[in-house]
N, C-alpha and C positions, 0 to 999 in steps of 0.2 A: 539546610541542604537537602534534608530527606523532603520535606515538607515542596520545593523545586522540583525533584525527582517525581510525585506523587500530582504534582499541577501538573507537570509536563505527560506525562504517560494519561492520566484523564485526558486533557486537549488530542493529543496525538489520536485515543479512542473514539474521541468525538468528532475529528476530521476523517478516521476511516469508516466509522459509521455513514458521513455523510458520501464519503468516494463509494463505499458498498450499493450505497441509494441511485447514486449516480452511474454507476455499471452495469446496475439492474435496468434502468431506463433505459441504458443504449445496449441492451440483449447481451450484457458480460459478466461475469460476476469475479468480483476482487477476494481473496481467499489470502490470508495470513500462512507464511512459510517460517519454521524456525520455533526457536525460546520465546516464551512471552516473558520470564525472570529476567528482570536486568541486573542483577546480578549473578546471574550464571555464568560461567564461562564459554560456552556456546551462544551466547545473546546476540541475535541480527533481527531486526524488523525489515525480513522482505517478502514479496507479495507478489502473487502471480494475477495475471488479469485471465481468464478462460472465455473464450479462445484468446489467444493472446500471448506476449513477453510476460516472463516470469523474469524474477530474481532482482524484480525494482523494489528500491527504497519506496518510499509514502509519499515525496515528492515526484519523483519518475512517476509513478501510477498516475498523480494526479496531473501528470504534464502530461501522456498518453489521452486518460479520457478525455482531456479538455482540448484537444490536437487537434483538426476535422481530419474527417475520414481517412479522406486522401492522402494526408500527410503523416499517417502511422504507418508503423513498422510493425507486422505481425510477426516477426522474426524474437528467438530469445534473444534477450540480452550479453554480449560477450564478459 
């Protein structure tokens, strides 16, 4: 189970390395919000895009950059 926890948070590191790369290209940059311990009790992985919605998951980020232009929401997230 730990050794799951420890695949999963590498992979997760290695998909917002590449969203970071990917922010960067399109003049944004993706910035980690919150606990990086998962087990803390404050623990959330979420992430602001600058300029841009903050307070998205890893997914949400990655559904914004990959959006075209036109159809993003520069607005926060409710």
């Amino acid at each position: 189970m730990v050794s799951d926890t420890l695949s999963r948070m590498e992979t997760d590191k290695v998909r917002e390395n590449r969203l970071r790369r990917m922010a960067a290209r399109q003049g944004f940059r993706l910035t980690a919000n919150g606990r990086r311990d998962p087990l803390a009790r404050d623990y959330a992985n979420r992430y602001s895009i600058e300029p841009g919605p903050s307070g998205l998951t890893l997914d949400e980020a990655e559904a914004w950059l990959n959006a075209p232009p036109a159809g993003r929401s520069d607005g926060e997230r409710q």
